[in-house]
C-alpha positions as CSV (number, residue, x, y, z in Angstrom):
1,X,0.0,0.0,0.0
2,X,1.6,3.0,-1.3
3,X,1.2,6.1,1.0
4,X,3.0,9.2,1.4
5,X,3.2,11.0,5.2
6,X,3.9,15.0,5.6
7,X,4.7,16.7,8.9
8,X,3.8,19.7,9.7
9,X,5.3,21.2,13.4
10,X,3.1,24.1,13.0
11,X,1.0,25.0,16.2
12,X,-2.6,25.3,15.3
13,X,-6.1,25.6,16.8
14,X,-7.8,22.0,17.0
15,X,-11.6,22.0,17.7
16,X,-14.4,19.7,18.0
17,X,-17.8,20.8,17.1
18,X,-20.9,19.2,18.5
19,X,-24.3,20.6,18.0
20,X,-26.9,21.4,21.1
21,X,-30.0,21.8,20.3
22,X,-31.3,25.5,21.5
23,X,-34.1,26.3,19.3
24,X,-35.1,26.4,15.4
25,X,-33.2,29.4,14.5
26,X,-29.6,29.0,16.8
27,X,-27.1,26.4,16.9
28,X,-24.7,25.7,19.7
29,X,-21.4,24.4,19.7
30,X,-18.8,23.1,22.3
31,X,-15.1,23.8,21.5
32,X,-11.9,23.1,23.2
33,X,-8.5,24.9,22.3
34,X,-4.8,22.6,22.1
35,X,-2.0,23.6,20.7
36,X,-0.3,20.4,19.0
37,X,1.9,19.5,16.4
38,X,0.5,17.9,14.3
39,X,1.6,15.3,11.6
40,X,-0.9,14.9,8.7
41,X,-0.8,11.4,7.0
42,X,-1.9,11.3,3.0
43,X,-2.9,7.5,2.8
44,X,-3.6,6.1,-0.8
45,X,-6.6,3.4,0.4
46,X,-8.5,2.9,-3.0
47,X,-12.2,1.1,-2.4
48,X,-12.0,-2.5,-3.7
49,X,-13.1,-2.1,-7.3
50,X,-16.9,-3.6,-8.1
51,X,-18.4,-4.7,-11.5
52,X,-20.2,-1.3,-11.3
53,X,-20.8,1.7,-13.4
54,X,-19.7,4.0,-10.5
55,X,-16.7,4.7,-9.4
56,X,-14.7,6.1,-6.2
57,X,-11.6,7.7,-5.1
58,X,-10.3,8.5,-1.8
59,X,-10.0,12.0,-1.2
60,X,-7.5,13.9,0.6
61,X,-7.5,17.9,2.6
62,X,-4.1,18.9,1.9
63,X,-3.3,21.4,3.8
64,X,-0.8,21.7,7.1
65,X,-3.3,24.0,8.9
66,X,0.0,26.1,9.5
67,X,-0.8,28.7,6.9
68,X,-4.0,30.4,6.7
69,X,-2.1,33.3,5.5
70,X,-0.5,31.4,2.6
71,X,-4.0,29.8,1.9
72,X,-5.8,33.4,2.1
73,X,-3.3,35.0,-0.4
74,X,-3.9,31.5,-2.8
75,X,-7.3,32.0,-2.7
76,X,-7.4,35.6,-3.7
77,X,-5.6,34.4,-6.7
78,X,-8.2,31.9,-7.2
79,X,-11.2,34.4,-7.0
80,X,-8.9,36.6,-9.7
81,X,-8.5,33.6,-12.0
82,X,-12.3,32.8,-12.1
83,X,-13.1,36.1,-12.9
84,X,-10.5,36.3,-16.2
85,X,-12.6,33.3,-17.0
86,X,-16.3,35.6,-17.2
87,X,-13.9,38.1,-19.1
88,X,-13.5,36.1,-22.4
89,X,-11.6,38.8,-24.2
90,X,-8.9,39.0,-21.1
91,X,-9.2,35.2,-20.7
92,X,-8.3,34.3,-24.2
93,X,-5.5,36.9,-24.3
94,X,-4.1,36.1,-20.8
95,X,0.0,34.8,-21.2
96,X,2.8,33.8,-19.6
97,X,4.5,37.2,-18.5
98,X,8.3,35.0,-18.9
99,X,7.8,31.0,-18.8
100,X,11.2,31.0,-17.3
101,X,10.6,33.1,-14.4
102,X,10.3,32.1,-10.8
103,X,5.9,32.4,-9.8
104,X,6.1,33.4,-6.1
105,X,2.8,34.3,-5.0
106,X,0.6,30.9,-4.5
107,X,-1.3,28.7,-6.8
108,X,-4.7,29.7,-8.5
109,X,-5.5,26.6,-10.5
110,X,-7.4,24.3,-7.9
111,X,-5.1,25.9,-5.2
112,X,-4.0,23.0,-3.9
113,X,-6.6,22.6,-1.6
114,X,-7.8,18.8,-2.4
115,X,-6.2,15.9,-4.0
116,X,-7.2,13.1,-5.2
117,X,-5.0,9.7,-6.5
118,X,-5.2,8.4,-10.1
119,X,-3.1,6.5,-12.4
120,X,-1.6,7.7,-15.9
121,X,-0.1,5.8,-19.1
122,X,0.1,1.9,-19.4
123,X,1.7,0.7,-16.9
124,X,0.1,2.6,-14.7
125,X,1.7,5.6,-12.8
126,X,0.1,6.6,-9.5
127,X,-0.3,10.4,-8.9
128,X,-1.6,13.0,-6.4
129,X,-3.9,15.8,-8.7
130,X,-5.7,18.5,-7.4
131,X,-9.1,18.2,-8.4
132,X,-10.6,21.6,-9.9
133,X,-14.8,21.7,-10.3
134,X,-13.5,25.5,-12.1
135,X,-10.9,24.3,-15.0
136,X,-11.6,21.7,-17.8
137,X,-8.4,20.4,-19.6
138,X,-6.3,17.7,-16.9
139,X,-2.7,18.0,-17.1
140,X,0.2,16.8,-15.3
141,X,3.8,17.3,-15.4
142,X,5.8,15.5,-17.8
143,X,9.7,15.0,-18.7
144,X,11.4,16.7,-20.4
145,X,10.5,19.2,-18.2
146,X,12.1,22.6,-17.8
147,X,11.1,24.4,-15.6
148,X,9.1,22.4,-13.2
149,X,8.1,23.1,-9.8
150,X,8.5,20.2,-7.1
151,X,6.0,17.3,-6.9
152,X,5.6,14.3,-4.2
153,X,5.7,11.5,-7.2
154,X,8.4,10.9,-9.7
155,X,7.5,13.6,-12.8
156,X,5.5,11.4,-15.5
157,X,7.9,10.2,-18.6
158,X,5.9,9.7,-21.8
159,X,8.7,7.5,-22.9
160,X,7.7,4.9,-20.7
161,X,3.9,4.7,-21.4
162,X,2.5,2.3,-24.6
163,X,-0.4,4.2,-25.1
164,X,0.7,8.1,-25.2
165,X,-0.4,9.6,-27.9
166,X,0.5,13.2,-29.3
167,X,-2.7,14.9,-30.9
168,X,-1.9,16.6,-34.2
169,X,-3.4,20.4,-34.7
170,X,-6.3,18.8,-37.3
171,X,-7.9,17.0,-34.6
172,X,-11.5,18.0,-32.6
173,X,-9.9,17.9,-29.4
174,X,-7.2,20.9,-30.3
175,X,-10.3,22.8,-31.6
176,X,-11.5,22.5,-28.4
177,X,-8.9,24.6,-26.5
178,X,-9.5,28.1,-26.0
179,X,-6.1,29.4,-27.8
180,X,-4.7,26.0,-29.4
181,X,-0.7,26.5,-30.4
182,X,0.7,24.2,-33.1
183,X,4.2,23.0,-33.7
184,X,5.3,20.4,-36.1
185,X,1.4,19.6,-36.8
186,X,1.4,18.7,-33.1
187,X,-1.5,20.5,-30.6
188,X,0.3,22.6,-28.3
189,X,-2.3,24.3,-24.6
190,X,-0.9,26.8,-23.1
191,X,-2.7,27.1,-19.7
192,X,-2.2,30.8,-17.5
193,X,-3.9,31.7,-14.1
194,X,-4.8,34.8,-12.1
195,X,-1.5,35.0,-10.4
196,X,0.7,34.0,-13.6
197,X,1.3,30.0,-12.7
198,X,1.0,28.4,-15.9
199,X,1.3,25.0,-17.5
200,X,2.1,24.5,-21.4
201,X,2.9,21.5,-23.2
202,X,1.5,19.1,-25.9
203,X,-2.2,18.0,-25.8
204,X,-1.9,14.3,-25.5
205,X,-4.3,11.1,-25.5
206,X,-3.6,8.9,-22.5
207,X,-5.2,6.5,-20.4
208,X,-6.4,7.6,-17.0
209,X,-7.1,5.1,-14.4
210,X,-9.1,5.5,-11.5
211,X,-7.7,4.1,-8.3
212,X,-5.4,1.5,-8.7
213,X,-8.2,-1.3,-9.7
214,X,-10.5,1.1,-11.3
215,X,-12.0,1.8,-14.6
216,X,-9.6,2.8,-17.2
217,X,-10.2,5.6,-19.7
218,X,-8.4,7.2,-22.6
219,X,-8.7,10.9,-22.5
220,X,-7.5,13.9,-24.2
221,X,-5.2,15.6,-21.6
222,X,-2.1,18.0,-20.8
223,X,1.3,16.7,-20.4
224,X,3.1,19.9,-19.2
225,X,7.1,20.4,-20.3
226,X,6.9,24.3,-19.2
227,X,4.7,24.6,-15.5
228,X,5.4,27.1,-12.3
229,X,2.9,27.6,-9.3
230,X,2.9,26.4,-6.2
231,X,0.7,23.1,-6.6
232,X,1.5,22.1,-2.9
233,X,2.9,18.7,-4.3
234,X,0.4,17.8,-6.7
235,X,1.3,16.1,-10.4
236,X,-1.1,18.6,-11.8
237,X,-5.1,19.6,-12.1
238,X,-7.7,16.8,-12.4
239,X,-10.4,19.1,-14.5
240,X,-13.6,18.4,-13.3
241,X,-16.0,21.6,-14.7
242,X,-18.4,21.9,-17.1
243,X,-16.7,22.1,-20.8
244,X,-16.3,19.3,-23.3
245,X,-12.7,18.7,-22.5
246,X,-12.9,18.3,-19.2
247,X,-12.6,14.8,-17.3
248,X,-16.4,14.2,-16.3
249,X,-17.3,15.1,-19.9
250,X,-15.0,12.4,-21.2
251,X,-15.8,10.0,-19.7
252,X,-19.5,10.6,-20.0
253,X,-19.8,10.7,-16.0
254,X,-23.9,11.2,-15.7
255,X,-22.3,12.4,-11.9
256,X,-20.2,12.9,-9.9
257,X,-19.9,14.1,-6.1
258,X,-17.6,14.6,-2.9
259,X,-17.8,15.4,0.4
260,X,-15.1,17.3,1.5
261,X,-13.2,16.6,5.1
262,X,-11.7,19.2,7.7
263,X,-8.3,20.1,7.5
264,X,-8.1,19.9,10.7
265,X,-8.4,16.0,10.7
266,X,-6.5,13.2,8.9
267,X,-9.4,12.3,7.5
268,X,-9.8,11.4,3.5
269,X,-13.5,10.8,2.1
270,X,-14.1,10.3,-1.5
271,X,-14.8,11.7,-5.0
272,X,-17.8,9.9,-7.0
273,X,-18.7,9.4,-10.7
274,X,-21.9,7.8,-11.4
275,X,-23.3,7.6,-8.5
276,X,-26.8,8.2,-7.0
277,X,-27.3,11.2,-4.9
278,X,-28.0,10.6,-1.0
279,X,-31.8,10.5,-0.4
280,X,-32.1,13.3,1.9
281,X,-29.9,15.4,-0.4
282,X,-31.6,19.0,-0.8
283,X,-31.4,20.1,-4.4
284,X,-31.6,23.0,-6.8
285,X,-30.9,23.4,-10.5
286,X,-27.5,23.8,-12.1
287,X,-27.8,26.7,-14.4
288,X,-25.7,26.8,-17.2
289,X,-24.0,30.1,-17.9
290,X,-22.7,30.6,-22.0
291,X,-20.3,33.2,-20.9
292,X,-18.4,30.8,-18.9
293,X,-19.5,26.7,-19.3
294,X,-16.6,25.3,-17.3
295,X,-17.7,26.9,-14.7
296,X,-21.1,25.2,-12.3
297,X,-23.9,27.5,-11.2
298,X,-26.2,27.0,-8.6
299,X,-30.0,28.6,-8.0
300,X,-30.5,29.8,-5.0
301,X,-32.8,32.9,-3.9
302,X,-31.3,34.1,-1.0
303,X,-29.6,33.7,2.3
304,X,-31.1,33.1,6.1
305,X,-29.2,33.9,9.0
306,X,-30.8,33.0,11.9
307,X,-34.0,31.7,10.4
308,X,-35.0,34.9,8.7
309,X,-34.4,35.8,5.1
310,X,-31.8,38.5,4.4
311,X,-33.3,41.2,2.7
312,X,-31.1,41.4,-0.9
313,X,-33.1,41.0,-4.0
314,X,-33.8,38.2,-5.6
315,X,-31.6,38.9,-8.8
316,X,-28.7,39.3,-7.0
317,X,-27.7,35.6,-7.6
318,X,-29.1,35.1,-10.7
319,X,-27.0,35.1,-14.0
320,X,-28.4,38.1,-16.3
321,X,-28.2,37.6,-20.1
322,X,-24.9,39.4,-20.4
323,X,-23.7,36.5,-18.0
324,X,-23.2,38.7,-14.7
325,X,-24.2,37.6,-11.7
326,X,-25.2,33.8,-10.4
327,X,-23.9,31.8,-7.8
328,X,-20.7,29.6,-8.4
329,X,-20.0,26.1,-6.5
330,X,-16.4,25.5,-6.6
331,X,-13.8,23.3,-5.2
332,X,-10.7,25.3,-5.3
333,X,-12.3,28.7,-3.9
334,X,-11.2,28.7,0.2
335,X,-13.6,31.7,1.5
336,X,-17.2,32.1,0.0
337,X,-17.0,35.3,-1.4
338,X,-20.8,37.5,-1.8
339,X,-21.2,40.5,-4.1
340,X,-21.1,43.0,-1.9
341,X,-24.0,44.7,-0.6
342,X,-25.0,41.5,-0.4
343,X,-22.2,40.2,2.1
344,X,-23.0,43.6,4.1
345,X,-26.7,42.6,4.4
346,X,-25.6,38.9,5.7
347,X,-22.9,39.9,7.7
348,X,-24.9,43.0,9.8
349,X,-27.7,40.2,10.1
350,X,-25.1,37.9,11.6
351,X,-24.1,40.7,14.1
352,X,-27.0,41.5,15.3
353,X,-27.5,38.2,16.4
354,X,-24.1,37.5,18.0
355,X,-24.3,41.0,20.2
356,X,-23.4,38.1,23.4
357,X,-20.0,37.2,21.9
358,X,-16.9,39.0,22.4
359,X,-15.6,40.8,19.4
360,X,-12.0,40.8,17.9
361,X,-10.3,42.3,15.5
362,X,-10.6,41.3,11.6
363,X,-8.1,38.7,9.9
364,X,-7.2,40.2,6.2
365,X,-10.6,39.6,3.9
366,X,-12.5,38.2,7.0
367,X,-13.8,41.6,8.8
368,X,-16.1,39.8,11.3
369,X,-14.2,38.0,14.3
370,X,-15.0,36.9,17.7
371,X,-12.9,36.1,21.0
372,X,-13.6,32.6,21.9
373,X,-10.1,32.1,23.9
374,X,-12.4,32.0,27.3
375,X,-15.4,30.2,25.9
376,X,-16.5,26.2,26.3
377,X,-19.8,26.9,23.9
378,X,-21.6,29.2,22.3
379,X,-24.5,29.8,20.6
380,X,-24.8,31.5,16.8
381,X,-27.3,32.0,14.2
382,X,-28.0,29.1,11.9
383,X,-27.0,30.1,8.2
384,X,-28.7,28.4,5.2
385,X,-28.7,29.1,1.6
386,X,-32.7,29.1,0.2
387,X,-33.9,27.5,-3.0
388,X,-37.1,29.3,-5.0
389,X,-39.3,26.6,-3.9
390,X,-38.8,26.6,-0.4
391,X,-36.1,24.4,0.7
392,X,-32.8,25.4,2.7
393,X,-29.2,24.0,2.7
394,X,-28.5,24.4,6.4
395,X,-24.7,25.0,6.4
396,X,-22.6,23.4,9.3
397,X,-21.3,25.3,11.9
398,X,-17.8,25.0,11.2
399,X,-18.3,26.1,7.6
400,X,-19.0,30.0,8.6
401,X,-16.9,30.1,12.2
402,X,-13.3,29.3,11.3
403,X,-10.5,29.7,13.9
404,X,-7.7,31.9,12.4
405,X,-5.2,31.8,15.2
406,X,-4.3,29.6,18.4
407,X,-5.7,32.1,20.5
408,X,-9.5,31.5,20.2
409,X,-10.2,33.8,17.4
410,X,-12.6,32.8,15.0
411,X,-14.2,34.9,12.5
412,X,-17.6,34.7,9.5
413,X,-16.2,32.9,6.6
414,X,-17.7,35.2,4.3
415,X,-16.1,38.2,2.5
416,X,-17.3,40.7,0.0
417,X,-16.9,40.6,-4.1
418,X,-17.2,44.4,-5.8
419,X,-19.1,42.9,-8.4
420,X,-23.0,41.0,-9.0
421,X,-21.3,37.6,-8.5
422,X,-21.1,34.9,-5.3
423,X,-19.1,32.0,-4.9
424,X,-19.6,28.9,-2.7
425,X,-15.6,28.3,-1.2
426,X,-14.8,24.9,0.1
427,X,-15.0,26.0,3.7
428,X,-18.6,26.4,3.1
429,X,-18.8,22.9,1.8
430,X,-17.5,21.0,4.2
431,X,-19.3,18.2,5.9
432,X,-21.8,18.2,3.5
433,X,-21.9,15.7,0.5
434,X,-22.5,17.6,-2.9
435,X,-24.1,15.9,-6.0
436,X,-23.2,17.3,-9.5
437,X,-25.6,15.6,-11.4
438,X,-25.2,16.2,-14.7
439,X,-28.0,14.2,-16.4
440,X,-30.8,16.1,-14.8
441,X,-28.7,19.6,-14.5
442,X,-29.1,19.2,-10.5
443,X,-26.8,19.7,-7.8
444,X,-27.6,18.4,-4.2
445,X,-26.4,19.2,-0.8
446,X,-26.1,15.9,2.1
447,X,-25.7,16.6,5.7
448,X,-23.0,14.1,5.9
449,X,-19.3,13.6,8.1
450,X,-17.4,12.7,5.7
């Protein structure tokens, strides 16, 4: 059993959340504070593969829990990086300032923020990817490679693999790119985020296993010879969004889903394709937005803080036909972001209703903070997102009061956008299962631990 173990002798804030029932619109939670040091262990333990048409991967949080600054700066690049994408004419013109030059600030591309372990080429070659609901086109590093940045596995050798396969500039798949490159009739991506990481190489067929006993696949991909960012280990970007180059859309997944673990644990869970979703899964439409189709829209109506409605109109997360606006689920996002006057609205609704709590000062983008250093529970205002017909994803405690130091602070894991756009982070979506299914253009939201 291949596994790989990081340590991290970083002191850090560890918490247990347990729910107390106090009434309908308030939830409680106890919380103790330890500072440890803390070794996080990245376990490859793929699920015994079954004559099936689903399939499942173990999942894994990687992140030390040392560096919320580090992840805060990453994820500002993120948020900058989804936006080029709603900008087509600045998104098909973005490139590489100097493919040579050192990238300092952090990764924008999936961010590094959840990994996953699948196999490449025949035989197969085991590999950590970040998995990206935001990007189509999967990539990984491949030799010759020059520069590269540093990965946990070996770099990926073409040379070594039976069934690579260079596409040629005549085929579908090339067309497919947004800016295809040729060079000696061979398809060329060249692949630039918010921050300047980038990845360029040849567009390649290869096969793609899942797990180490899983289905197999052949796929168009990326095989990088030019890449910088800081991809926190990973081979590359498993592309899991919307467009027809992206991994679900190869391999004709009719779903797929994940539930997304703590940091804070050594936890992995597991990402789905094909499977059903949970049956007390709450669900709303995926809307599809032209301006943008890698990219997964959810439609909600509003947001509830302690059982009441915020007041922000209706339209405010919905996509309007110049393809502004809406509310985006993705994996690599950190902090849910709200256009602002929205965010106000939610935030001054969660203040008035935490008036008992002892305030602290804000931690960069998260202006709302609380002194919990002497406190064994505390009670705060349910949150829950609120579907046109009635129903409410209840979101977890410990997805909107994060701890940001060792000290007992916590603060709202919301912050502002200046423009008519939301974005559902990962923090928001932890310890709750989420359905993308595809077939019937529905996503849906499990209570679940992971």
């Amino acid at each position: 059993m291949a596994h790989i173990t990081l340590i991290f002798l970083t002191l850090v804030l560890v918490f247990s959340l347990s729910l107390l029932p106090h009434n309908a619109n308030t939830t409680s939670f106890e919380f103790s504070t330890t500072i440890l040091n803390v070794t996080a262990i990245l376990p490859f333990k793929p699920k015994p593969h079954q004559p099936s048409s689903s399939s499942s991967l173990p999942l894994h949080p990687i992140d030390s829990g040392n560096s919320l600054l580090a992840r805060l700066g990453r994820d500002s690049a993120r948020v900058t990086y989804i936006l080029s994408k709603l900008d087509n004419n600045n998104n098909r013109n973005l490139k590489p300032n100097n493919l040579s030059s050192p990238v300092t600030s952090g990764v924008s591309a999936g961010n590094g923020e959840y990994f996953v372990r699948i196999g490449v080429g025949q035989p197969s070659q085991q590999f950590y990817m970040v998995i990206d609901t935001g990007s189509d086109l999967t990539w990984l590093q491949c030799e010759p490679c020059l520069p590269c940045y540093k990965q946990t596995d070996p770099i990926f050798d073409p040379a070594t693999s039976s069934s690579y396969s260079v596409i040629p500039c005549d085929a579908k798949s090339c067309t497919l790119l947004d800016k295809p490159l040729c060079s000696n009739r061979n398809c060329h991506y060249v692949l630039v985020y918010g921050d300047q990481s980038y990845s360029t190489g040849n567009l390649v067929t290869e096969m793609v296993s899942l797990g180490q006993t899983g289905s197999t696949n052949r796929i168009a991909m990326g095989c990088g010879h030019m890449n910088q960012g800081l991809f926190v280990g990973a081979a590359g970007i498993l592309g899991l969004g919307g467009g027809p180059l992206s991994f679900t859309s190869q391999i004709n997944a009719t779903s797929f889903s994940y539930c997304l673990v703590d940091r804070g644990t050594n936890k992995t869970s597991s990402l789905e394709f094909n499977s059903a979703r949970p049956a007390d899964s709450v669900t709303t439409r995926l809307v599809k937005n032209l301006k943008a189709g890698s990219l997964y829209y959810a439609a909600f109506s509003g947001v509830s803080v302690g059982g009441l409605k915020v007041r922000v109109p209706e339209s405010t997360f919905k996509i309007d036909e110049s393809g502004r606006g809406g509310t985006i689920i993705d994996s690599g996002t950190v902090i849910t972001r709200l256009q602002r006057e929205a965010y106000v609205a939610v935030r001054d609704a969660f203040v008035a209703k935490t008036t008992h709590l002892r305030r602290a000062p804000g931690f960069l983008i998260l202006d709302t903070c609380y002194d919990l250093s002497s406190e064994r529970s505390v009670r705060v205002p349910k949150v829950s997102f609120e579907m046109s017909d009635g129903k409410s994803w209840v979101i977890p405690p410990r997805g909107y009061m994060i701890p940001v130091d060792a000290k007992g602070t916590f603060c709202f894991a919301f912050a502002p956008l200046p423009m008519p756009l939301s974005i559902i982070g990962n923090v928001l979506q932890q310890e709750t299962h989420v359905t993308f299914d595809l077939a019937n253009s529905v996503i849906g939201f499990s209570p679940s631990k992971c």
